[in-house]
MOPAC internal coordinates of N, CA, C and O (Angstrom, degrees):
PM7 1SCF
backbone

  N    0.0000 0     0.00 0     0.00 0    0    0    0
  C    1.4424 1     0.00 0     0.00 0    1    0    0
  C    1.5231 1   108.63 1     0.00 0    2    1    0
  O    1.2310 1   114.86 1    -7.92 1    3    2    1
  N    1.1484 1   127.35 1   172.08 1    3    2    1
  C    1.5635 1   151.11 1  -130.73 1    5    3    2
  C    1.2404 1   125.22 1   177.90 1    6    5    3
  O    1.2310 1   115.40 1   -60.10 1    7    6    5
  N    1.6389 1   126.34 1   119.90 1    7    6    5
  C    1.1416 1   103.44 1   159.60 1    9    7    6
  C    1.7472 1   121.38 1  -126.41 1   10    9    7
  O    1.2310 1   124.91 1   -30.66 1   11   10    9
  N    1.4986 1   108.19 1   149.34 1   11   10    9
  C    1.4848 1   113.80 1  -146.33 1   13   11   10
  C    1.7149 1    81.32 1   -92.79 1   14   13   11
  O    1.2310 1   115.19 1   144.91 1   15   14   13
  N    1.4206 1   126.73 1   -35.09 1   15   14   13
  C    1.5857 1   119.07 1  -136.44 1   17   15   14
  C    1.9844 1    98.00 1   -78.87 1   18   17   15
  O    1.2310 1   137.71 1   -28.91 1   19   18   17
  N    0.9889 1    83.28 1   151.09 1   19   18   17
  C    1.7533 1   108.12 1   163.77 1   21   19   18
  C    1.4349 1    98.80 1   119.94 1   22   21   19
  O    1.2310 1   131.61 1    12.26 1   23   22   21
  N    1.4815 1    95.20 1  -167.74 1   23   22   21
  C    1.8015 1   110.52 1  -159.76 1   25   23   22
  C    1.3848 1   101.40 1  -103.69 1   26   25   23
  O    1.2310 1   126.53 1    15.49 1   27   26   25
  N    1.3670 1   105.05 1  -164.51 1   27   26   25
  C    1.5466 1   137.80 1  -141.29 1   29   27   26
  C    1.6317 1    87.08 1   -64.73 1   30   29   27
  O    1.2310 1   118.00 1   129.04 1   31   30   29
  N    1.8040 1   121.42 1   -50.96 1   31   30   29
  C    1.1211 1   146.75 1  -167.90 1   33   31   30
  C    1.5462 1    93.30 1   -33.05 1   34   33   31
  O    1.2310 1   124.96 1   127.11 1   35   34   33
  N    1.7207 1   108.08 1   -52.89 1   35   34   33
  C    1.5533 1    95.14 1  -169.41 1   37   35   34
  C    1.5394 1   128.19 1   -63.23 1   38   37   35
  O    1.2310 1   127.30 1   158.83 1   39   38   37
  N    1.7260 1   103.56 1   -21.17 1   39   38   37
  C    1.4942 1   106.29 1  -155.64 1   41   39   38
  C    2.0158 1    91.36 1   -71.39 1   42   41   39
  O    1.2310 1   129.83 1    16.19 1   43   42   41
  N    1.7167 1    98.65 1  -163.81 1   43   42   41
  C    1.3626 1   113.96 1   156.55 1   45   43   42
  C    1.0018 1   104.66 1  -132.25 1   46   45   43
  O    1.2310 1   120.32 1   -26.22 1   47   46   45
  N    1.6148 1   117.00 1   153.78 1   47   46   45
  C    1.4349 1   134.38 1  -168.37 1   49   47   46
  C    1.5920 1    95.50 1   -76.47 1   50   49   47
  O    1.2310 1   118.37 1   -44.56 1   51   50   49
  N    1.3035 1   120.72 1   135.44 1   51   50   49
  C    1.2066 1   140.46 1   177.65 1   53   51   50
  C    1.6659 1   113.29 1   -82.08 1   54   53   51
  O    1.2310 1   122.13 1   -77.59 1   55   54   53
  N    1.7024 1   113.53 1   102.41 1   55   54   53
  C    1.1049 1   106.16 1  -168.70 1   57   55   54
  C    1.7414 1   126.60 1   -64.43 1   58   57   55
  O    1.2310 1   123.75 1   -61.92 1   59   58   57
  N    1.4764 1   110.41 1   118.08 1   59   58   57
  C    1.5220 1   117.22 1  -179.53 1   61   59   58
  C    1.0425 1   111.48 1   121.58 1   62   61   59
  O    1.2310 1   110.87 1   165.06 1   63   62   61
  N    1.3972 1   134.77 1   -14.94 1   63   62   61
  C    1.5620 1   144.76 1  -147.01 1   65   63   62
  C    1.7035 1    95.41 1  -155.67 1   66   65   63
  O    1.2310 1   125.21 1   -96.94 1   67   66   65
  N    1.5506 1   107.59 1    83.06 1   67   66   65
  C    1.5274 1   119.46 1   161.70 1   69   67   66
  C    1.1653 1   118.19 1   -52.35 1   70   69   67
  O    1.2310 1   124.66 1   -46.45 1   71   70   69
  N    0.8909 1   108.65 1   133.55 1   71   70   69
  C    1.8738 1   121.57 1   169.34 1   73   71   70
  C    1.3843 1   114.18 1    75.11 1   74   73   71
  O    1.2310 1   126.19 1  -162.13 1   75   74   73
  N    1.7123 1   105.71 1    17.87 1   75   74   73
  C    1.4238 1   128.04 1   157.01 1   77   75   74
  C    1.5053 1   118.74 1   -96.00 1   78   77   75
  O    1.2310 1   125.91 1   -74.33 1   79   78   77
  N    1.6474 1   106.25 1   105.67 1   79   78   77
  C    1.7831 1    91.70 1   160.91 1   81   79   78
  C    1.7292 1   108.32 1  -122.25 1   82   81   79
  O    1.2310 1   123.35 1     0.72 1   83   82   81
  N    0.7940 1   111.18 1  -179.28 1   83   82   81
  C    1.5018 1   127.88 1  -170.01 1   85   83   82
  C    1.7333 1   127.20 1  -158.86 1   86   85   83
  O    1.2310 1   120.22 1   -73.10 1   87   86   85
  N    1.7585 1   117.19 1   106.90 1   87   86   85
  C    1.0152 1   112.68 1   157.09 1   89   87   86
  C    1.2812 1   131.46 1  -115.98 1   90   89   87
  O    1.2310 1   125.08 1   -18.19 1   91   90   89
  N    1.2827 1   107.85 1   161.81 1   91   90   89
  C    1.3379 1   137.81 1  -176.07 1   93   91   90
  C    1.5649 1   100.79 1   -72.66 1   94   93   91
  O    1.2310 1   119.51 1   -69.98 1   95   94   93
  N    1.3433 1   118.53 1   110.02 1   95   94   93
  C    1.4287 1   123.20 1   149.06 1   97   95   94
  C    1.6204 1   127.54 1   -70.07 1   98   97   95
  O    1.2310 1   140.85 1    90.83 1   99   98   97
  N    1.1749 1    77.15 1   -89.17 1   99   98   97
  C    1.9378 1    91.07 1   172.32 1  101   99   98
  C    1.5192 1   111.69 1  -117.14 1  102  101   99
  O    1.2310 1   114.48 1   -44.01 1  103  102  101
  N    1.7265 1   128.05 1   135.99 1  103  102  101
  C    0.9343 1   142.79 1   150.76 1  105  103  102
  C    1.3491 1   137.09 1   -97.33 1  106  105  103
  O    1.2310 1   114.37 1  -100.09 1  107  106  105
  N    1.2259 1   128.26 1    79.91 1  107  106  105
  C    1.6516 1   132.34 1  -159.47 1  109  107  106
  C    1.7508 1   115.30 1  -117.87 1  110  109  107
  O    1.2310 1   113.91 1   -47.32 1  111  110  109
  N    1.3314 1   129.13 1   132.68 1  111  110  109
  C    1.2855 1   129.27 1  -167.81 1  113  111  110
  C    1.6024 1   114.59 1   -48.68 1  114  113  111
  O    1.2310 1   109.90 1   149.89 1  115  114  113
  N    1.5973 1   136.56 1   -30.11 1  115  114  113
  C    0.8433 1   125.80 1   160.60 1  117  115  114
  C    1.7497 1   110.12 1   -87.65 1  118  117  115
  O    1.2310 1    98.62 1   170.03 1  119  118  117
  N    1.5643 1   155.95 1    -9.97 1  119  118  117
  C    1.2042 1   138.32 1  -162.43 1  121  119  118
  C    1.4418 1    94.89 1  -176.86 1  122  121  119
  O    1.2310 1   130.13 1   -49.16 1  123  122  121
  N    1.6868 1    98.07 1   130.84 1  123  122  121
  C    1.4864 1   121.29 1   164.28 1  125  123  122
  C    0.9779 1   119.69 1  -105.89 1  126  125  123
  O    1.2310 1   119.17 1   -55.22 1  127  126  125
  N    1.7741 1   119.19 1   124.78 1  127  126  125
  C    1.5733 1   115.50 1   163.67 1  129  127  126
  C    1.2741 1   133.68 1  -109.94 1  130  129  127
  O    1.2310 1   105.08 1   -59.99 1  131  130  129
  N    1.8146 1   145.21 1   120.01 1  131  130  129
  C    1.1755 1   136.42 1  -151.84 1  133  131  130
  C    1.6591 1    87.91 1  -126.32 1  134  133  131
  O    1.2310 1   134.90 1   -18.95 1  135  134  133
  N    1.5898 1    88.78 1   161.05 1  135  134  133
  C    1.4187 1   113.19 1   173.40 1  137  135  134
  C    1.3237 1    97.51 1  -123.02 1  138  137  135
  O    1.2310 1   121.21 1   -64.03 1  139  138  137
  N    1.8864 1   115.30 1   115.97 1  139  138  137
  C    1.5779 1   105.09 1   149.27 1  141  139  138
  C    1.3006 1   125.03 1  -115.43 1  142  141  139
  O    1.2310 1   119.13 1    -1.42 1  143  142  141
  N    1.4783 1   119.27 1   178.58 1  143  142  141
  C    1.2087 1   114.19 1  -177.86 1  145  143  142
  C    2.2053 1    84.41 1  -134.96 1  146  145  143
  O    1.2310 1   135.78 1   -14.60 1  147  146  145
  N    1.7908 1    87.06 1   165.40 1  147  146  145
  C    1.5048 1   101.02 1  -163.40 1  149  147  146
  C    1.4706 1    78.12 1  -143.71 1  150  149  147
  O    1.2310 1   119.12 1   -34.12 1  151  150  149
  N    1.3624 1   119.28 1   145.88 1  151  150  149
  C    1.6632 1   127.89 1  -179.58 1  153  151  150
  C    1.7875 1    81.28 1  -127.03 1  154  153  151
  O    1.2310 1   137.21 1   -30.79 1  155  154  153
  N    1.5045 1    84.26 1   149.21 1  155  154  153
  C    1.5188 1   104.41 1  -168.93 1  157  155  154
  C    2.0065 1   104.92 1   -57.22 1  158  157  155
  O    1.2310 1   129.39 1   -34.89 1  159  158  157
  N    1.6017 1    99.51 1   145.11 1  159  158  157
  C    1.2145 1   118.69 1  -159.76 1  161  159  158
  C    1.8877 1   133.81 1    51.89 1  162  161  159
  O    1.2310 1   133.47 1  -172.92 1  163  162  161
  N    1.1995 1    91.57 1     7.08 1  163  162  161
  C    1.5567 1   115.71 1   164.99 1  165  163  162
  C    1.2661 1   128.16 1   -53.14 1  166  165  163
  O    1.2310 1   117.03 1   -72.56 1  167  166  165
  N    1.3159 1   123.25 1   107.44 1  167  166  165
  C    1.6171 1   122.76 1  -167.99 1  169  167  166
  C    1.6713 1   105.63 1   -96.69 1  170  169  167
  O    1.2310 1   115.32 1   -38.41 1  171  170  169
  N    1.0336 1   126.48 1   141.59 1  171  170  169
  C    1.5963 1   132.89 1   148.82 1  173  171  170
  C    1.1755 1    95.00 1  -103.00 1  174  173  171
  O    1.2310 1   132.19 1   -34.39 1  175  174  173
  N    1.6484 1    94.07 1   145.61 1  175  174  173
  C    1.1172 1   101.89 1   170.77 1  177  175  174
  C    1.3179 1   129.25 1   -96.99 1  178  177  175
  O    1.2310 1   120.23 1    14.17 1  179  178  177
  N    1.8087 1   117.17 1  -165.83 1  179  178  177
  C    1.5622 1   118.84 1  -170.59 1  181  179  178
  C    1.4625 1    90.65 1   -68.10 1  182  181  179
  O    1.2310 1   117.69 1   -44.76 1  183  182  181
  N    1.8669 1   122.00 1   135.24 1  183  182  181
  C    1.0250 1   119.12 1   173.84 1  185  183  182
  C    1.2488 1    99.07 1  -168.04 1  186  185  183
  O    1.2310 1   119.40 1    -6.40 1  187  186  185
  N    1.7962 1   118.74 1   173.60 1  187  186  185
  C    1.5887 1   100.31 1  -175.43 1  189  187  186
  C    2.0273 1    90.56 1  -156.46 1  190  189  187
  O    1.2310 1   125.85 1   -20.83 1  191  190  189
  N    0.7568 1   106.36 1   159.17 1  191  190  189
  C    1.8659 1   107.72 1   169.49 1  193  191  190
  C    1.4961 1   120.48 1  -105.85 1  194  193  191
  O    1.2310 1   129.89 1   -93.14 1  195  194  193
  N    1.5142 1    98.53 1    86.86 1  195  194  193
  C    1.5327 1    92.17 1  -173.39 1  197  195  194
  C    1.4107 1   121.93 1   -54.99 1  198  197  195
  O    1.2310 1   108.90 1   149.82 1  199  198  197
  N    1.0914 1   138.39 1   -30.18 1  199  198  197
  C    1.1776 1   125.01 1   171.53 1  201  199  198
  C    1.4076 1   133.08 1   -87.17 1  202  201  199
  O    1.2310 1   122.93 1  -145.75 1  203  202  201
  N    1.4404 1   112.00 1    34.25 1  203  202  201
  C    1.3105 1   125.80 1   167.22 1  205  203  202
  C    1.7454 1   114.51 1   -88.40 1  206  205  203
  O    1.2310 1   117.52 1   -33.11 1  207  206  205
  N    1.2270 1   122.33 1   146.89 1  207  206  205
  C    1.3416 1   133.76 1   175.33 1  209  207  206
  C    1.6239 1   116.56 1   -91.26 1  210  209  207
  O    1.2310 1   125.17 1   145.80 1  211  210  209
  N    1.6425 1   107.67 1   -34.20 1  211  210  209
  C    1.2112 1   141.45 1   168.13 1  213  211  210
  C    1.3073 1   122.73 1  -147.83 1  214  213  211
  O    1.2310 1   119.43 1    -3.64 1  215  214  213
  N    1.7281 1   118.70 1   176.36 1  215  214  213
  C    0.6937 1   117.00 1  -175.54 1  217  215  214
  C    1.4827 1   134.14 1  -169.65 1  218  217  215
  O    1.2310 1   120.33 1   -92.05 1  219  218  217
  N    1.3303 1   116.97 1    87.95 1  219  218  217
  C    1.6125 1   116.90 1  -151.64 1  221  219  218
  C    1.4092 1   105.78 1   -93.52 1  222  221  219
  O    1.2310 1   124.52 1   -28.08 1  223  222  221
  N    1.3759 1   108.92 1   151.92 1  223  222  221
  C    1.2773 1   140.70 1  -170.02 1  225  223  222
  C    1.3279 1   112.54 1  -103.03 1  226  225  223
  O    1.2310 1   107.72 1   -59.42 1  227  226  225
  N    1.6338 1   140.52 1   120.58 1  227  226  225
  C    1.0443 1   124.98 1   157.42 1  229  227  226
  C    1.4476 1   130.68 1  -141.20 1  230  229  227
  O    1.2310 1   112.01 1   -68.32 1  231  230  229
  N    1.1065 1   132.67 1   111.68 1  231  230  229
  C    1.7256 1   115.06 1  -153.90 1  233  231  230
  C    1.2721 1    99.61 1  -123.63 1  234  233  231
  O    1.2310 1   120.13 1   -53.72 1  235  234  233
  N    1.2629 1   117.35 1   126.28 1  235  234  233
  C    1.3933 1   160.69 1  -136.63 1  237  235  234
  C    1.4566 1   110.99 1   -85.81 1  238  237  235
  O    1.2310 1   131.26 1    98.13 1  239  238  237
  N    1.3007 1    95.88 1   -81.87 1  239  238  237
  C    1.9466 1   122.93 1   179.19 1  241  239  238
  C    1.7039 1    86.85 1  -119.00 1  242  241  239
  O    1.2310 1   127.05 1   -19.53 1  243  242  241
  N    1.2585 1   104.04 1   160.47 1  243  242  241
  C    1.8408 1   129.86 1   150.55 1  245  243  242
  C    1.8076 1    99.59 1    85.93 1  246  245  243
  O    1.2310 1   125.65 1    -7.27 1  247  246  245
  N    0.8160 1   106.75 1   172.73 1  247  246  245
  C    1.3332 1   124.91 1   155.79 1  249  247  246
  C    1.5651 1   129.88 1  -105.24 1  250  249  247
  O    1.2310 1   120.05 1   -36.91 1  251  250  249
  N    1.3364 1   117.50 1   143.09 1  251  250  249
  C    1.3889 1   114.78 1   151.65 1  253  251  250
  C    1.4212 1   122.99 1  -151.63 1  254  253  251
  O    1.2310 1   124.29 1    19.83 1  255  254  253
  N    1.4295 1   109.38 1  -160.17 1  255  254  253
  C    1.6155 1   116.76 1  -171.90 1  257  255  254
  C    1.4640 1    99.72 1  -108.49 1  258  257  255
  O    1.2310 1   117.99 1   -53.79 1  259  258  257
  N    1.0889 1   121.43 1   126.21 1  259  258  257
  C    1.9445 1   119.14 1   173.58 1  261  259  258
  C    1.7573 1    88.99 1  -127.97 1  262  261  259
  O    1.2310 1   142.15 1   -44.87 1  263  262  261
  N    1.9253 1    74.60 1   135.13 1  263  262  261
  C    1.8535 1    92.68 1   170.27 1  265  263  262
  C    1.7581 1    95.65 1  -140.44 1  266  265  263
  O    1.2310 1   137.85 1   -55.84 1  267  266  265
  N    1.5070 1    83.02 1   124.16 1  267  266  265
  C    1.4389 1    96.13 1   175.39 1  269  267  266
  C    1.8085 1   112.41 1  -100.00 1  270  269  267
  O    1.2310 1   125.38 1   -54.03 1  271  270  269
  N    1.3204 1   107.27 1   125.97 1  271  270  269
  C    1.8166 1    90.25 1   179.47 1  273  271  270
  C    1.4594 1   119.30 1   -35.83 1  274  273  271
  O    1.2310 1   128.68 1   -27.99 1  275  274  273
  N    1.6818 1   100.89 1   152.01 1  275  274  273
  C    1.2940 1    92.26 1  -176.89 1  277  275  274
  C    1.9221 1   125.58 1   100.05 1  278  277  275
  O    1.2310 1   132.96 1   130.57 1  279  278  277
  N    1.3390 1    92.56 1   -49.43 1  279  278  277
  C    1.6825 1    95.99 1  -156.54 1  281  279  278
  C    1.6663 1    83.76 1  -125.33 1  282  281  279
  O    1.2310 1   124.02 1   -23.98 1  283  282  281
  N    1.9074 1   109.89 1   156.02 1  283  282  281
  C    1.0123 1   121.04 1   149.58 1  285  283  282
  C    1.2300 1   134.08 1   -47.20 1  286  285  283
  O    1.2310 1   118.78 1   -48.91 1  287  286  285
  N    1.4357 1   119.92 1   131.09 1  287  286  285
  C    1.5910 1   137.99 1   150.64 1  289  287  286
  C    1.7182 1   113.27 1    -9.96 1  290  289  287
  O    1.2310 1   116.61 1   -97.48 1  291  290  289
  N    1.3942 1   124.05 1    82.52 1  291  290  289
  C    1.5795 1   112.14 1   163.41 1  293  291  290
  C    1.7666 1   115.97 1  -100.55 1  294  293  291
  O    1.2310 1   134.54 1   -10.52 1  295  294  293
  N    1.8843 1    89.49 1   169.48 1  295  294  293
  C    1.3389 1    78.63 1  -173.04 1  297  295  294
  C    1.4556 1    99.42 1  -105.40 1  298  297  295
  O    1.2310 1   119.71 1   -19.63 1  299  298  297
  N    1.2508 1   118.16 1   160.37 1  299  298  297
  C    1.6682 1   127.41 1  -175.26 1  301  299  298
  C    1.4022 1   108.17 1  -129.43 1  302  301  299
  O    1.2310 1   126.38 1   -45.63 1  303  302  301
  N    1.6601 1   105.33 1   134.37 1  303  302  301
  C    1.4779 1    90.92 1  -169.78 1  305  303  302
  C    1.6651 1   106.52 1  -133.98 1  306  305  303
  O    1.2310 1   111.86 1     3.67 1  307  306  305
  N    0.6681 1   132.94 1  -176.33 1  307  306  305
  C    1.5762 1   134.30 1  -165.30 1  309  307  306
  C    1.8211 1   110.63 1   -60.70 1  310  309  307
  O    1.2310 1   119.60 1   -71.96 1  311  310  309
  N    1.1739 1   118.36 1   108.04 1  311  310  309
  C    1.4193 1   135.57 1  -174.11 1  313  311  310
  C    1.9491 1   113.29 1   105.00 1  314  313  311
  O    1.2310 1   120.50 1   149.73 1  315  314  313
  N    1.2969 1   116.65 1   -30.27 1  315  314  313
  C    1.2068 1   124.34 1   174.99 1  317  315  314
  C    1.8443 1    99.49 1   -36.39 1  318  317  315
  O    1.2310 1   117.53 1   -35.92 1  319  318  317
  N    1.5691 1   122.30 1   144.08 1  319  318  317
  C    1.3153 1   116.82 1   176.74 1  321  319  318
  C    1.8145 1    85.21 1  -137.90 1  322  321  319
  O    1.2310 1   126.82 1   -49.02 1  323  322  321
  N    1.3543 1   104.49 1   130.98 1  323  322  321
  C    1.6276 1   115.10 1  -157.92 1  325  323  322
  C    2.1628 1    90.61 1  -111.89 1  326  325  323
  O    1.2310 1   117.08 1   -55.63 1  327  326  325
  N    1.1655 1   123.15 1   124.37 1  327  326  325
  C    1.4901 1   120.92 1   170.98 1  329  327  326
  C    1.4134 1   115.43 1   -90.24 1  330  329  327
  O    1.2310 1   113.57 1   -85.37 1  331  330  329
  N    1.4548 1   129.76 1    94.63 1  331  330  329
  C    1.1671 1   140.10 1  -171.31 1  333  331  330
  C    1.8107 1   120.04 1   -85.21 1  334  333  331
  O    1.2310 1   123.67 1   -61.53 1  335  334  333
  N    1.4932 1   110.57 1   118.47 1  335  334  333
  C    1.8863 1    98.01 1  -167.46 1  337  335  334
  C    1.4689 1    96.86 1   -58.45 1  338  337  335
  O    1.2310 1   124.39 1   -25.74 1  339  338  337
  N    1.5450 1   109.17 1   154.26 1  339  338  337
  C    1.4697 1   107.79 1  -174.48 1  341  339  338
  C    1.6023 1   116.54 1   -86.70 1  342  341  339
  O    1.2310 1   120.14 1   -49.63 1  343  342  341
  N    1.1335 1   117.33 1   130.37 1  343  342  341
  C    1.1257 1   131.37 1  -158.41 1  345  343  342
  C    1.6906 1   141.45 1    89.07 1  346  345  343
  O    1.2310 1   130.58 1  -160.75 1  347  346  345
  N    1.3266 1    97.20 1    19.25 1  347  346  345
  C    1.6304 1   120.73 1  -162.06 1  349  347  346
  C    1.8243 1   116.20 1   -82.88 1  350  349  347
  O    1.2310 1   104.69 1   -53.17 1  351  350  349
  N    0.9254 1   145.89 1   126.83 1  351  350  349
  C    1.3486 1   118.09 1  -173.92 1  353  351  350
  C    1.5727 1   118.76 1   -84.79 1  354  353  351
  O    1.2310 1   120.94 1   -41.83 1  355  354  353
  N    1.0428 1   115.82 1   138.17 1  355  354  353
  C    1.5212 1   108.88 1   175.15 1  357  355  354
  C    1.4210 1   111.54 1  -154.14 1  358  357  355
  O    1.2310 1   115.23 1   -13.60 1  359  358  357
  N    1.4816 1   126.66 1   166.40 1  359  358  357
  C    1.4673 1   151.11 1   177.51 1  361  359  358
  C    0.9726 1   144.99 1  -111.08 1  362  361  359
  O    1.2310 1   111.39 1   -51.46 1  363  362  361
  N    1.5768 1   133.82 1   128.54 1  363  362  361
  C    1.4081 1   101.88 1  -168.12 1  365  363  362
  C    1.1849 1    97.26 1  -140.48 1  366  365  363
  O    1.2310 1   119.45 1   -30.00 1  367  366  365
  N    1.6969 1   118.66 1   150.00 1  367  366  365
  C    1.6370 1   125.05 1  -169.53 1  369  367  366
  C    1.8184 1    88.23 1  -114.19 1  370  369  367
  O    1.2310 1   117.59 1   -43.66 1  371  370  369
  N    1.1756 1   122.18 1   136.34 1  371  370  369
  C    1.6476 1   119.29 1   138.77 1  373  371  370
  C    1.7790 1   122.01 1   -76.41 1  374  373  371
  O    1.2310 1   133.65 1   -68.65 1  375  374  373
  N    1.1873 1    91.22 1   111.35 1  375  374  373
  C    1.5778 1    92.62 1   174.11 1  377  375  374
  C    1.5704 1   119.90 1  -113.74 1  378  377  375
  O    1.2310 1   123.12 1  -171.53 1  379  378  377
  N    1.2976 1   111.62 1     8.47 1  379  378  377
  C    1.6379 1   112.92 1   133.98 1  381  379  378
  C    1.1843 1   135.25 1   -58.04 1  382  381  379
  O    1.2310 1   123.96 1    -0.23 1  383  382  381
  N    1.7065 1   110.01 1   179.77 1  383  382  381
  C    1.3719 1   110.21 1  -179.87 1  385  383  382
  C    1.4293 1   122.84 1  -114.37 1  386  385  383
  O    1.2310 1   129.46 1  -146.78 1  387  386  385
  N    1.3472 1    99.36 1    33.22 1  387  386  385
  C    1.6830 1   104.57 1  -170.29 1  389  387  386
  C    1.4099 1    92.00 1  -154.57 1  390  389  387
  O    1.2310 1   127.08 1    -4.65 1  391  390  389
  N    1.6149 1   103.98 1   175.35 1  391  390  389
  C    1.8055 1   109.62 1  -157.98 1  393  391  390
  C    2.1852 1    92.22 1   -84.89 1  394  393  391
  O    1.2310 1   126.88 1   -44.78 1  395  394  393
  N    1.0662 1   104.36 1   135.22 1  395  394  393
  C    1.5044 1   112.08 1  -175.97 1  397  395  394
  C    1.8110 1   100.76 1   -93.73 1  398  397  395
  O    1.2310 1   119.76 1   -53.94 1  399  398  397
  N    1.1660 1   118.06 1   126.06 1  399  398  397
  C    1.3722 1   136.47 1   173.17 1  401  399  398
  C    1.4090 1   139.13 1   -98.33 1  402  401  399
  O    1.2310 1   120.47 1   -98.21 1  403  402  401
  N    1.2031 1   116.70 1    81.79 1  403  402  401
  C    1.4272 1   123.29 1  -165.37 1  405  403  402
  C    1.7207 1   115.60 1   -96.67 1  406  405  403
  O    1.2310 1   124.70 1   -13.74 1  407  406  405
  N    1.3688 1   108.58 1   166.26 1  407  406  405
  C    1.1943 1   137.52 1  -177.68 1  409  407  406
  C    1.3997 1   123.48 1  -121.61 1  410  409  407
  O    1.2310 1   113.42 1   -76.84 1  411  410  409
  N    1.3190 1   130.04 1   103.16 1  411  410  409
  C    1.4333 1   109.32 1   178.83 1  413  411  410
  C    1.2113 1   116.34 1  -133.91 1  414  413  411
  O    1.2310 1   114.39 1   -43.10 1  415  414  413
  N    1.3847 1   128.24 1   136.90 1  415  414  413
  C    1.3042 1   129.00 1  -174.90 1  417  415  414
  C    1.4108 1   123.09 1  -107.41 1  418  417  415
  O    1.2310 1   115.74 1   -57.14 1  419  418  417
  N    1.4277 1   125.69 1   122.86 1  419  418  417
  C    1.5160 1   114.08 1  -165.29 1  421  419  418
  C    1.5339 1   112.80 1  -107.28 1  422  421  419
  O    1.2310 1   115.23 1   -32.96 1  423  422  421
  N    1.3330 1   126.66 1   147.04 1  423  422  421
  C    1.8398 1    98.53 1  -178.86 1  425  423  422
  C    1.7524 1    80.35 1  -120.77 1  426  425  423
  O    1.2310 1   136.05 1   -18.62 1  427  426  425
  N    1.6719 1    86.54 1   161.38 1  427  426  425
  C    1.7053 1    95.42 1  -168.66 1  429  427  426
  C    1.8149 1   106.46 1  -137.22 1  430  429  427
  O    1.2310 1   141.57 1   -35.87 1  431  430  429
  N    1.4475 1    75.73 1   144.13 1  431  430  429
  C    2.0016 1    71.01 1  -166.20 1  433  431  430
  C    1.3854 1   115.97 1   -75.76 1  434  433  431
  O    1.2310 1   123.23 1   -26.81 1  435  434  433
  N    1.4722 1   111.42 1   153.19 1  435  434  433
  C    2.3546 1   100.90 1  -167.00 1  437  435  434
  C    0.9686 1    99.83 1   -43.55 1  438  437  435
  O    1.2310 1   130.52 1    11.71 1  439  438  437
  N    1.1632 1    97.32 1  -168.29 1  439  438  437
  C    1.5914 1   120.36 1   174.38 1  441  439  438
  C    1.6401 1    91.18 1  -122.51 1  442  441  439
  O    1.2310 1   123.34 1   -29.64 1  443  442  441
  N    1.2643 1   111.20 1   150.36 1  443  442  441
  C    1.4496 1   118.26 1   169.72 1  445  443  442
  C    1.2012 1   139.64 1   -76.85 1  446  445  443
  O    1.2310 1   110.38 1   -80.73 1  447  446  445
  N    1.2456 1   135.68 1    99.27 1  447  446  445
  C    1.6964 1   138.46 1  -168.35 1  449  447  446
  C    1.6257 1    97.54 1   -30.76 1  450  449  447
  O    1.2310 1   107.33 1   -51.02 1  451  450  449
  N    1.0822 1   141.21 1   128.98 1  451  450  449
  C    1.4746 1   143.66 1    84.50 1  453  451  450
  C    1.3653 1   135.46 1    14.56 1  454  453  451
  O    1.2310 1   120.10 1   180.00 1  455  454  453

């Protein structure tokens, strides 16, 4: 068990990318789950998790802009859950006016017996 709830207070500021923090829920050999938060007009940047297999999207409260390489700029808005190929790079701007709250789940390929 895990717990996802509370604010911004819990995440950590994501180094390079102001008004980005990010926590760690659960870390398990097959699947990672993070909580971030985005404060209004807050960019992440182009970035991607290579060791994801997949990769779900889910934003909570706020709005923003997600650009996944490749594909046009959509907008995502509070409950939308976006399926990202794993390992893909992408970005995301908040262009609301309040802190945007996401969910993301990563799946990760085994590791190989020894």
């Amino acid at each position: 068990m895990a717990q996802a709830i509370g604010g911004v207070e819990k995440g950590r500021a994501v180094a390079g990318d102001p008004g980005i923090s990010s926590m760690v829920v659960m870390d398990r050999p097959d699947f990672r789950v993070l909580r971030d938060w985005a404060e209004p007009g807050a960019v992440r940047r182009m970035h991607n998790h290579a060791d994801a297999t997949y990769h779900v999207f889910t934003l909570l409260t706020g709005q923003l802009v997600l650009t996944i390489a490749g594909q046009p700029p959509v907008e995502v808005k509070a409950g939308d859950v976006v399926d990202l190929k794993g390992g893909i790079m992408h970005t995301f701007t908040n262009t609301g006016t309040g802190t945007a709250t996401i969910v993301e789940v990563f799946g990760k390929a085994p590791k190989p017996a020894h």
